[in-house]
C-alpha positions in Angstrom: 122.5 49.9 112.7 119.0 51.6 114.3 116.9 49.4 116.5 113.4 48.5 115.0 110.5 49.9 117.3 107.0 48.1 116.9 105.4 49.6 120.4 108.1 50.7 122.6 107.9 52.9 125.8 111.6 54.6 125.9 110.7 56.7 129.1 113.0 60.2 129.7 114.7 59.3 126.1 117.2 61.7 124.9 116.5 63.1 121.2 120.0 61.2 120.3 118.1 58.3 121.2 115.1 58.5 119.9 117.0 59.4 116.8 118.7 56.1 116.8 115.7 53.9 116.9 114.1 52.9 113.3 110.5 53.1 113.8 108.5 50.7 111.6 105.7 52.6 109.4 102.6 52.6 111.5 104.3 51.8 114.6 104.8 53.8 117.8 107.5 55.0 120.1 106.2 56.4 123.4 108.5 58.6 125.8 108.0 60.2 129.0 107.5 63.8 127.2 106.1 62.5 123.5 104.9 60.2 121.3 106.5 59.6 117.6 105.0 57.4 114.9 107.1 56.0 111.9 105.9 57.3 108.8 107.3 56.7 105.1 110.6 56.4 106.7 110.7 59.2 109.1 110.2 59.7 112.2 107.0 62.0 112.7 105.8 63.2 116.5 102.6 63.1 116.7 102.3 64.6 120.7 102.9 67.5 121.0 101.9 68.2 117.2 105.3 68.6 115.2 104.3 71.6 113.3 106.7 71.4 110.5 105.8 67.8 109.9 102.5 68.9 109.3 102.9 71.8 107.2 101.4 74.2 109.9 103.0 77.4 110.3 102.6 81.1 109.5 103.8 84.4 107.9 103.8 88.0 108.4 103.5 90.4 105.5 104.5 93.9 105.9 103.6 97.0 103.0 106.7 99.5 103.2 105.0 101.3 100.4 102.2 103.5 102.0 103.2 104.6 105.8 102.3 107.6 107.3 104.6 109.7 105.2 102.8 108.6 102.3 98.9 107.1 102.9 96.8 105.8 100.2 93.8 107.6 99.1 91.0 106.0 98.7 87.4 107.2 97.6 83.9 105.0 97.2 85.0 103.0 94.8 85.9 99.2 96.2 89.7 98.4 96.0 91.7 95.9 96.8 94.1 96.8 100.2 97.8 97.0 99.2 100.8 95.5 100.2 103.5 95.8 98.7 105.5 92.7 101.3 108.3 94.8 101.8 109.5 93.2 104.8 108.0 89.8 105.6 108.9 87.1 108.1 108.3 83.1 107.2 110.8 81.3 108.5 108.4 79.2 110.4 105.8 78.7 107.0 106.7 75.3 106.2 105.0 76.0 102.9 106.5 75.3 99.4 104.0 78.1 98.6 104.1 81.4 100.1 100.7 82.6 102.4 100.4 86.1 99.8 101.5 86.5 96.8 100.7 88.5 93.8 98.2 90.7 95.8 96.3 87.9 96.9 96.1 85.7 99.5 97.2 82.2 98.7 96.6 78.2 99.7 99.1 74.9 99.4 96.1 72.7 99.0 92.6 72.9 98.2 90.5 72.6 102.0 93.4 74.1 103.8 92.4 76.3 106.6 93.7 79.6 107.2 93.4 82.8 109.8 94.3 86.3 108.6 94.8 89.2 111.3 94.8 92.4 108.9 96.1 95.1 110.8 96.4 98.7 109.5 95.5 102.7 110.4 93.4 104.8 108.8 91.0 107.7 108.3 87.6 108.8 106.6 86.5 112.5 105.5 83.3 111.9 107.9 82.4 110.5 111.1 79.3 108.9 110.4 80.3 107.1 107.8 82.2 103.5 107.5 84.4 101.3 105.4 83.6 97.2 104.5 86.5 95.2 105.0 85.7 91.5 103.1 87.2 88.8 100.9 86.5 88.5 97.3 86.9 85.3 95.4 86.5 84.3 91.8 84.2 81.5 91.3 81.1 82.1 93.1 82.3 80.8 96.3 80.9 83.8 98.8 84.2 84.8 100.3 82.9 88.0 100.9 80.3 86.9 103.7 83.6 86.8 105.5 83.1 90.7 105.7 83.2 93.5 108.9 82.6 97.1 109.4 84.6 99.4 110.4 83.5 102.9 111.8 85.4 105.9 112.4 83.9 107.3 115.9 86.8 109.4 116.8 85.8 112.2 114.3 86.3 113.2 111.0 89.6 112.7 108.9 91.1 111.3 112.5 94.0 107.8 112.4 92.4 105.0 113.7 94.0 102.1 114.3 92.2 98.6 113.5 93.1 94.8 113.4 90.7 92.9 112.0 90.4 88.9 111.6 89.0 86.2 109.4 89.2 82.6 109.2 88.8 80.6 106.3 89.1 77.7 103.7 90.4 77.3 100.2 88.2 75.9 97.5 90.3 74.5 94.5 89.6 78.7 92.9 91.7 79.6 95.6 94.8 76.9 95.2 94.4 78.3 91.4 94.3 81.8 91.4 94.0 83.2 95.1 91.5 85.5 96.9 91.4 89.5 97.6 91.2 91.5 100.5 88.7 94.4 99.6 87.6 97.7 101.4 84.7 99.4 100.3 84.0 102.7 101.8 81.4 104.9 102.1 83.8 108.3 102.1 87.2 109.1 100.8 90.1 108.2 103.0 93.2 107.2 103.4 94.9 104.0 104.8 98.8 103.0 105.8 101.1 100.9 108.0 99.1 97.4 106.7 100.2 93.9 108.1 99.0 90.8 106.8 99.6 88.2 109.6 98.5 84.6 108.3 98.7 81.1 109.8 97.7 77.7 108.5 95.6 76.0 111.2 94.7 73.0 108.7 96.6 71.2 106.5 94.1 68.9 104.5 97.2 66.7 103.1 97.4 65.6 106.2 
């Protein structure tokens, strides 16, 4: 049988130990290295931040579709940046939802936060001209005030090689039906190698 913790001060306890103490809900156990608080039966740290507990994490979303080899063309039109998430890695998510899905970027909860590093290489038909980068949701919220250009100083029709980030929050839209990444450039182009890298920095459930 566990021992019941109310407000207990372990010191340089082993995880084994810690393990074997029943922590009351609401009450704390305090070691040299963390502190842990019981919570709807478990055992949740709460120093350092237990990231899993908290449904932080992040995801990395790799398009195998257009790659050097094979660019996407683009002209003036705005489109929506693909990828395809040929290879991804989210073994540290700790989301019952994945990050992007369905084109569009995606959101457990409604006031989640979230940061987006979209990294890619690309190329425009003249110098002087330049590409938006923005979000785009669907109801009225002005995602796409989270928006940067990009210029192409190098010269005409030459790689360049960008990674651009935003930060922001899902309204309920979001949790329903997502939100798009859009380009919109002022010149035909091309773009490959895109990486979505995306990591939950606030989970409002908790």
């Amino acid at each position: 049988m566990k021992n019941t913790a109310f407000k207990v001060h372990v010191g340089n306890a082993t995880q084994t130990e810690v393990d074997d103490v029943n922590i009351e809900q609401g009450a704390m156990l305090v070691t040299d290295e963390s502190l842990f608080m019981g919570f709807n039966g478990e055992q949740v740290r709460v120093y350092p931040p237990q990231s899993d507990k908290m449904g932080l994490g992040w995801a990395r979303y790799d398009d195998t579709q257009y790659t050097s080899a094979s660019r996407y063309s683009f002209t003036t039109t705005a489109f929506t940046i693909p990828n395809n998430k040929g290879f991804v890695i989210d073994t540290n998510i700790n989301s019952a939802i994945d990050y992007y899905a369905a084109n569009k970027l995606r959101a457990e909860f409604e006031n989640d936060v979230y940061i987006i590093t979209i990294a890619f290489k690309a190329q425009i038909s003249n110098a002087n001209g330049h590409v938006d980068i923005y979000l785009e949701g669907g109801n009225g919220t002005p995602y796409d005030r989270l928006r940067d250009t990009i210029t192409f100083p190098k010269g005409n029709a030459v790689e360049h090689t960008y990674a651009k980030t935003f930060q922001y929050y899902a309204d309920e839209d979001v949790v329903t039906n997502g939100v798009s990444v859009k380009m919109l450039p002022s010149h035909w182009g091309t773009i490959h190698d895109i990486i979505y890298f995306i990591q939950r920095t606030q989970n409002h459930k908790y």
